[in-house]
PDB file of N, CA, C and O in Angstrom:
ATOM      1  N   UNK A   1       0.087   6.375 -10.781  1.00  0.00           N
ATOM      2  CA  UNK A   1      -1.114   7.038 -11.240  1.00  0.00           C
ATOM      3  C   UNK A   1      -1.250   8.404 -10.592  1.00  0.00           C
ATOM      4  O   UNK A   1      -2.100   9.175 -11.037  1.00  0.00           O
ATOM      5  N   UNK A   2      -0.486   8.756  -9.586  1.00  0.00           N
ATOM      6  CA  UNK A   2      -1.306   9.803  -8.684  1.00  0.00           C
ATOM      7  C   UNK A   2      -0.048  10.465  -9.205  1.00  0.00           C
ATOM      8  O   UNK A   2      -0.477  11.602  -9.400  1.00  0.00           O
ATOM      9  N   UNK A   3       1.066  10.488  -9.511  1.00  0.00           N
ATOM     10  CA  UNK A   3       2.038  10.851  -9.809  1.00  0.00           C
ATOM     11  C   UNK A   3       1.458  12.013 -11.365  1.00  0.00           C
ATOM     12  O   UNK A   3       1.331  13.199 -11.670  1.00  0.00           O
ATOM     13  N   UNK A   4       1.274  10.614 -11.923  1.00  0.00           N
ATOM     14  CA  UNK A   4       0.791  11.423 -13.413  1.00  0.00           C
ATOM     15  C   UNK A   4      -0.403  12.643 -12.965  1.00  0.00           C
ATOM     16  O   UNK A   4      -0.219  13.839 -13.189  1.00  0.00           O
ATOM     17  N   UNK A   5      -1.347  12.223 -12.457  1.00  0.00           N
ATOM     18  CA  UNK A   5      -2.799  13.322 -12.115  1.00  0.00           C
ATOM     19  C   UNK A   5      -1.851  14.456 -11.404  1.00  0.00           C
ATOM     20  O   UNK A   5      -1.979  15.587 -11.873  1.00  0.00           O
ATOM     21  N   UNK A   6      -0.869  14.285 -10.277  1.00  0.00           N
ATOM     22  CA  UNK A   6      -0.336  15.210  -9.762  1.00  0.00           C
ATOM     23  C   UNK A   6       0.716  16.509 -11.328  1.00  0.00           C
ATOM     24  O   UNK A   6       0.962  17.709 -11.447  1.00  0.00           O
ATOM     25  N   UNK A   7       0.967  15.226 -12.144  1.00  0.00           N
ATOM     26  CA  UNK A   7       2.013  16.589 -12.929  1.00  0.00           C
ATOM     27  C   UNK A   7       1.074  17.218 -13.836  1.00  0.00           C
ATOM     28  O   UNK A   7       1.465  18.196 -14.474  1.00  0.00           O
ATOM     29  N   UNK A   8      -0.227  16.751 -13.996  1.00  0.00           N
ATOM     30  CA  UNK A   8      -1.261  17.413 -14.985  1.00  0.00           C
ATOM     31  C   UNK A   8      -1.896  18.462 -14.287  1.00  0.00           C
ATOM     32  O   UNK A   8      -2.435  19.475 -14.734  1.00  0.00           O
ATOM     33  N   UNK A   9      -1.740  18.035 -13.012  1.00  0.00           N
ATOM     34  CA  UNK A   9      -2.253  19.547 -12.499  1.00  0.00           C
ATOM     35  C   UNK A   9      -1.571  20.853 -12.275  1.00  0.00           C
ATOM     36  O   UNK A   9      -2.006  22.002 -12.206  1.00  0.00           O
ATOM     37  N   UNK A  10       0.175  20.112 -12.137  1.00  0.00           N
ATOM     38  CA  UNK A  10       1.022  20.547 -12.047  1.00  0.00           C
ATOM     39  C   UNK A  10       1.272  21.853 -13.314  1.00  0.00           C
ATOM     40  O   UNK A  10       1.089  23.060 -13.157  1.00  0.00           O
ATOM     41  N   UNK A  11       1.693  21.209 -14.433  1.00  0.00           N
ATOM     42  CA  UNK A  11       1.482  21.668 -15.846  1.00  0.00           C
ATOM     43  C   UNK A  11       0.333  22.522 -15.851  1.00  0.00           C
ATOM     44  O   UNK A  11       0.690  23.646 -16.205  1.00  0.00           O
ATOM     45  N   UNK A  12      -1.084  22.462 -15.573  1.00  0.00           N
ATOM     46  CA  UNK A  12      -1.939  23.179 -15.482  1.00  0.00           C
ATOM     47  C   UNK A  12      -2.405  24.743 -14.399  1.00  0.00           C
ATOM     48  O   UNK A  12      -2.985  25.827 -14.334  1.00  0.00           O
ATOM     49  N   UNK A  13      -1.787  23.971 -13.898  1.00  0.00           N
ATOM     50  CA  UNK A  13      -1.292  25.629 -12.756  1.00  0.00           C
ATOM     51  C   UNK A  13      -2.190  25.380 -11.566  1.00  0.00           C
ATOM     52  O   UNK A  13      -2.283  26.291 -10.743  1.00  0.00           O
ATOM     53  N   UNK A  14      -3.045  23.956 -11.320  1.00  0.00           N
ATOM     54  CA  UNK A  14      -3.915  24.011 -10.591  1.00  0.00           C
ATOM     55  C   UNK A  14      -3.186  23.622  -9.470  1.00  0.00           C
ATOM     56  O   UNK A  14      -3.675  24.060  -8.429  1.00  0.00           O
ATOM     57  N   UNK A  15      -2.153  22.928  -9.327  1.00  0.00           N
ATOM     58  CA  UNK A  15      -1.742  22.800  -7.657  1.00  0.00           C
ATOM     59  C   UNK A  15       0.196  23.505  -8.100  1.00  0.00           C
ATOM     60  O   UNK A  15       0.749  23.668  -9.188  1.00  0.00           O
ATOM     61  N   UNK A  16       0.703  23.754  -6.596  1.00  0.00           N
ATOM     62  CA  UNK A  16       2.012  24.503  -6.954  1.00  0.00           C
ATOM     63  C   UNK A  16       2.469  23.720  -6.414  1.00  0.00           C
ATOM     64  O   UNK A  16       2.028  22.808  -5.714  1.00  0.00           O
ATOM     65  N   UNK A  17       4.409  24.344  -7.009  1.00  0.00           N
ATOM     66  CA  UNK A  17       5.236  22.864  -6.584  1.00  0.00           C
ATOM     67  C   UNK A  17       5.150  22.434  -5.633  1.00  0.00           C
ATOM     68  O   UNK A  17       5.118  21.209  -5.752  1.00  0.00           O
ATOM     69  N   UNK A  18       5.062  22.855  -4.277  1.00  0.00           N
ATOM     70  CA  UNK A  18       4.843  22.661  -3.191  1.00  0.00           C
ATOM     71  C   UNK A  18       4.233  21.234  -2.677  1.00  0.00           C
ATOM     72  O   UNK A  18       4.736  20.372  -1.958  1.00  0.00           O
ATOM     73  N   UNK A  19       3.155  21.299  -3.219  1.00  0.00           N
ATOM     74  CA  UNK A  19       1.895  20.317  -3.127  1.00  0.00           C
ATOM     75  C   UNK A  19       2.038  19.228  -3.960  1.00  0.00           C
ATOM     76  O   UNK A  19       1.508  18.151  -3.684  1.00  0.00           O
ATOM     77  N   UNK A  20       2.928  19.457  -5.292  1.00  0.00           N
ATOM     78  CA  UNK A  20       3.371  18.518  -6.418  1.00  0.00           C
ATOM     79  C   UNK A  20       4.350  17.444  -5.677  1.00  0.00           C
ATOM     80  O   UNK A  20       4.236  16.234  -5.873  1.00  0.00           O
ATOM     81  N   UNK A  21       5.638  18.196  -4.525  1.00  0.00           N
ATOM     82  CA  UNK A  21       6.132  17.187  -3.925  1.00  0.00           C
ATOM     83  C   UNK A  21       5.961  16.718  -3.005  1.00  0.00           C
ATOM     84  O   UNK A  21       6.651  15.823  -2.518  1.00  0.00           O
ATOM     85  N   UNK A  22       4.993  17.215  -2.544  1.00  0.00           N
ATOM     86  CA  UNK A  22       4.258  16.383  -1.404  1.00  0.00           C
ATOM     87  C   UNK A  22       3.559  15.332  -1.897  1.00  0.00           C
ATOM     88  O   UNK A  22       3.368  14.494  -1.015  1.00  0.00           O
ATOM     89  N   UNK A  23       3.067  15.014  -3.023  1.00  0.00           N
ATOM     90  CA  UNK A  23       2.453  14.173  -3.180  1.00  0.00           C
ATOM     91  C   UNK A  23       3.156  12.921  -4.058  1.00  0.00           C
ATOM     92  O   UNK A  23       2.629  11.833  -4.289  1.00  0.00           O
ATOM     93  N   UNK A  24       4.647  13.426  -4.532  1.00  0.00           N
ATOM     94  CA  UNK A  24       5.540  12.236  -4.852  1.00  0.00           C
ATOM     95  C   UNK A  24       6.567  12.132  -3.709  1.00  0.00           C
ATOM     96  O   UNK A  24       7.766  11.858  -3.764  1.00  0.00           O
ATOM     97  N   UNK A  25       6.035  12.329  -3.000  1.00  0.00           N
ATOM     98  CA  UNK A  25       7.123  11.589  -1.425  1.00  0.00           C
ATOM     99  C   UNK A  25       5.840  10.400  -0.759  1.00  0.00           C
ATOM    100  O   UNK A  25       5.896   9.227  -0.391  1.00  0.00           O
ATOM    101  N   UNK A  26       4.635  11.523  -0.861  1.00  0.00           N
ATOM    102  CA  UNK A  26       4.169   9.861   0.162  1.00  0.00           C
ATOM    103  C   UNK A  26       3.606   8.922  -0.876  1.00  0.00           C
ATOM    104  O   UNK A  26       3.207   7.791  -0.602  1.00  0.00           O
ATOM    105  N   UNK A  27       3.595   9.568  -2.339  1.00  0.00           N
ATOM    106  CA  UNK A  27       3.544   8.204  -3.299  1.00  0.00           C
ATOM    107  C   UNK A  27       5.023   6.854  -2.842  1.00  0.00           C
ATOM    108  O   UNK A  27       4.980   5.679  -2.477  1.00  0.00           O
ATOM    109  N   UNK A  28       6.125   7.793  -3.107  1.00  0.00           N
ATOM    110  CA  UNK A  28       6.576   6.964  -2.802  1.00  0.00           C
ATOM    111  C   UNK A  28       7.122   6.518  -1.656  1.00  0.00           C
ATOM    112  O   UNK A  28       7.966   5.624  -1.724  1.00  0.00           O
ATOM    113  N   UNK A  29       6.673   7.154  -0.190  1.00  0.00           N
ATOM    114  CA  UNK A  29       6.399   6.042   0.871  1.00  0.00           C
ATOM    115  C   UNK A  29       5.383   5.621   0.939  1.00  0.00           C
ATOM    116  O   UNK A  29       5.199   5.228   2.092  1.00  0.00           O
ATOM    117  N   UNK A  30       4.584   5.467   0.351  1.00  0.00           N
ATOM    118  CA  UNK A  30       3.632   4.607   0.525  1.00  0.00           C
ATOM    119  C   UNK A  30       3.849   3.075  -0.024  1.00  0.00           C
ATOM    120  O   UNK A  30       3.645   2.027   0.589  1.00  0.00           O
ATOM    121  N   UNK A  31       4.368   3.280  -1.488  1.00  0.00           N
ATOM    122  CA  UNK A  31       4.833   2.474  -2.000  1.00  0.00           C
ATOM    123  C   UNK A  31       5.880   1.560  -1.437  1.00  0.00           C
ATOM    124  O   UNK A  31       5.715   0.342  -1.505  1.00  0.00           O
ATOM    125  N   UNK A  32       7.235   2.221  -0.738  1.00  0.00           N
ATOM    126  CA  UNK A  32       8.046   1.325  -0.221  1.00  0.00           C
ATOM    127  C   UNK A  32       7.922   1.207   1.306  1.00  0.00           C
ATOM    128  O   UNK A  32       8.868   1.009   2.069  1.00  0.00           O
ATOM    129  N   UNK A  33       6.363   1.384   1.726  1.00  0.00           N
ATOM    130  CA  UNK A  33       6.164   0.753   3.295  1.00  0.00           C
ATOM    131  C   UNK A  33       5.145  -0.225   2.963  1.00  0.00           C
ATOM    132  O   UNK A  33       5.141  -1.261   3.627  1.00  0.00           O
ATOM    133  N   UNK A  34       4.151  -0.051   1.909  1.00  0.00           N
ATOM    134  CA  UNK A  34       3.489  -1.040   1.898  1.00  0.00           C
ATOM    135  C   UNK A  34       3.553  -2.600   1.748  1.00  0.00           C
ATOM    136  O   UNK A  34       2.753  -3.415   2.208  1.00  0.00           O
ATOM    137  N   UNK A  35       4.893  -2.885   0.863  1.00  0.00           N
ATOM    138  CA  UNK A  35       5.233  -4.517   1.094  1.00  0.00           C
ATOM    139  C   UNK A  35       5.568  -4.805   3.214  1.00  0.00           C
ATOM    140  O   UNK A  35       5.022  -5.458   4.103  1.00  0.00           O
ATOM    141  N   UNK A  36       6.493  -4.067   3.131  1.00  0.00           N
ATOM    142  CA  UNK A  36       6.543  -4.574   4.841  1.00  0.00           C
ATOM    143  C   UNK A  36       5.359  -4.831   5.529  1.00  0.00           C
ATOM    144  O   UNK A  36       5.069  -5.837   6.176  1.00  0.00           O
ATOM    145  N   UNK A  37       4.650  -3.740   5.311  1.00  0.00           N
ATOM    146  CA  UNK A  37       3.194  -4.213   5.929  1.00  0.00           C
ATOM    147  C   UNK A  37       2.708  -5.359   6.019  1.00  0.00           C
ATOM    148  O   UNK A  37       2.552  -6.030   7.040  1.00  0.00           O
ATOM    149  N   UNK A  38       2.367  -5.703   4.574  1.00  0.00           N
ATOM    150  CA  UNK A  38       2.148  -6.585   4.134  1.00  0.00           C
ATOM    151  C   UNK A  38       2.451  -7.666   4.584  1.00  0.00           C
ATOM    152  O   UNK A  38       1.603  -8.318   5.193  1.00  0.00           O
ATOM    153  N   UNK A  39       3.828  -8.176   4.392  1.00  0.00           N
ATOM    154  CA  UNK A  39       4.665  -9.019   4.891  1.00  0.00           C
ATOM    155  C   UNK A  39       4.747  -9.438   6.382  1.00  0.00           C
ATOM    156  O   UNK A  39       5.174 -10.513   6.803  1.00  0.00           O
ATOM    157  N   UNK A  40       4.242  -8.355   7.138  1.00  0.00           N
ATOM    158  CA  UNK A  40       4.469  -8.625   8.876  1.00  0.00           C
ATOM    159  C   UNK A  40       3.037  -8.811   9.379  1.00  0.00           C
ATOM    160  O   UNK A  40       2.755  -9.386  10.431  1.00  0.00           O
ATOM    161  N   UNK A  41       1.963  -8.150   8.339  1.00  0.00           N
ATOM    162  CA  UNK A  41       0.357  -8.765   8.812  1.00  0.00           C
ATOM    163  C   UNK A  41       0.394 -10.150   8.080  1.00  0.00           C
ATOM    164  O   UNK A  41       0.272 -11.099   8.855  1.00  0.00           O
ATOM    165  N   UNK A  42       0.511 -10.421   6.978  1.00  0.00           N
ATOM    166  CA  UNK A  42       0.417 -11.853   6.235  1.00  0.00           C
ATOM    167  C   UNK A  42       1.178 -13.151   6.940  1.00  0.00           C
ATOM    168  O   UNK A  42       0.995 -14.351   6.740  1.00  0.00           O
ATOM    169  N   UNK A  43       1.797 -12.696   7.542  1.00  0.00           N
ATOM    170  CA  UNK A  43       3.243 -13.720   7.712  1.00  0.00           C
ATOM    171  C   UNK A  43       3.255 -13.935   9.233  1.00  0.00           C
ATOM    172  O   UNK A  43       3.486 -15.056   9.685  1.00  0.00           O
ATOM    173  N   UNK A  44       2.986 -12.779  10.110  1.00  0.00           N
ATOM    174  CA  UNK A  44       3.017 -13.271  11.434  1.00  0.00           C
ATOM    175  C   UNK A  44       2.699 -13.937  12.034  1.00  0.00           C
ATOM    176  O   UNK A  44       3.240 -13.974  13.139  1.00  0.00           O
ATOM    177  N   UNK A  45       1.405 -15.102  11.667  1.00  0.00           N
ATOM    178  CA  UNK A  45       1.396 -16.211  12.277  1.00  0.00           C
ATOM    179  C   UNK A  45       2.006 -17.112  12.125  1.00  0.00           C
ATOM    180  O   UNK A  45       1.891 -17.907  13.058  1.00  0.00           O
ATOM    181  N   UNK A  46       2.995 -17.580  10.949  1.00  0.00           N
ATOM    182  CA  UNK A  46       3.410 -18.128  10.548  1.00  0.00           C
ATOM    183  C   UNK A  46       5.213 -18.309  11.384  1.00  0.00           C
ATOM    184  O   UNK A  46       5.879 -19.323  11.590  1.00  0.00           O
ATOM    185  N   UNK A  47       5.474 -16.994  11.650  1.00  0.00           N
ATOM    186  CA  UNK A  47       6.689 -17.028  11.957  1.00  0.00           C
ATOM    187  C   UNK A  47       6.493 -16.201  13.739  1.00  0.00           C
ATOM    188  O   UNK A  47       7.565 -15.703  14.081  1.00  0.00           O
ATOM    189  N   UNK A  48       5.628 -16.061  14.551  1.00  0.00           N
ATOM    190  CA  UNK A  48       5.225 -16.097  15.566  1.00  0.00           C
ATOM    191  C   UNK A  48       4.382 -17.456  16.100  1.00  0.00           C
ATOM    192  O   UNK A  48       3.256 -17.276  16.564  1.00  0.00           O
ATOM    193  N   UNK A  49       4.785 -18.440  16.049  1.00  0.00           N
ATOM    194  CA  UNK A  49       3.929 -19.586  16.503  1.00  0.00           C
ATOM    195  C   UNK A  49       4.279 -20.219  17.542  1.00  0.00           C
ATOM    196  O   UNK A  49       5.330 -20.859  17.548  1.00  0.00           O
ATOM    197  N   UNK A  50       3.599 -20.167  18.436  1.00  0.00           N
ATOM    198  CA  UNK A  50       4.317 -20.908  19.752  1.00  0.00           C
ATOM    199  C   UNK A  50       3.453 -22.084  19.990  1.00  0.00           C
ATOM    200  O   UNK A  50       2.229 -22.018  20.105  1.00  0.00           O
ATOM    201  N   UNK A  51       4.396 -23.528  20.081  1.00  0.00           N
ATOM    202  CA  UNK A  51       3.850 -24.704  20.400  1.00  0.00           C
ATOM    203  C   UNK A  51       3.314 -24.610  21.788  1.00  0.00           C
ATOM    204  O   UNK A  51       2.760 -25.581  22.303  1.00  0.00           O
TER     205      UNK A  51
END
């Protein structure tokens, strides 16, 4: 989504490339850090458990 709003502004002259790829890099780290996250807050009790 932010991708698309980013190339309409892009196309529109309101932000420059600059700012266009800045904002599809931390789209997509955001995207491929957020499962880990996920995964190590959801899961850590599960696989940190001490009897």
């Amino acid at each position: 989504m932010a991708i698309i709003v980013a190339l309409i502004g892009l196309d529109s002259g309101l932000i420059s490339q600059n700012v266009f790829v800045v904002i599809v890099l931390m789209s997509l780290l955001t995207t491929l850090i957020t499962p880990i996250v996920y995964r190590n807050w959801f899961f850590k009790g599960a696989y940190c458990a001490v009897e």
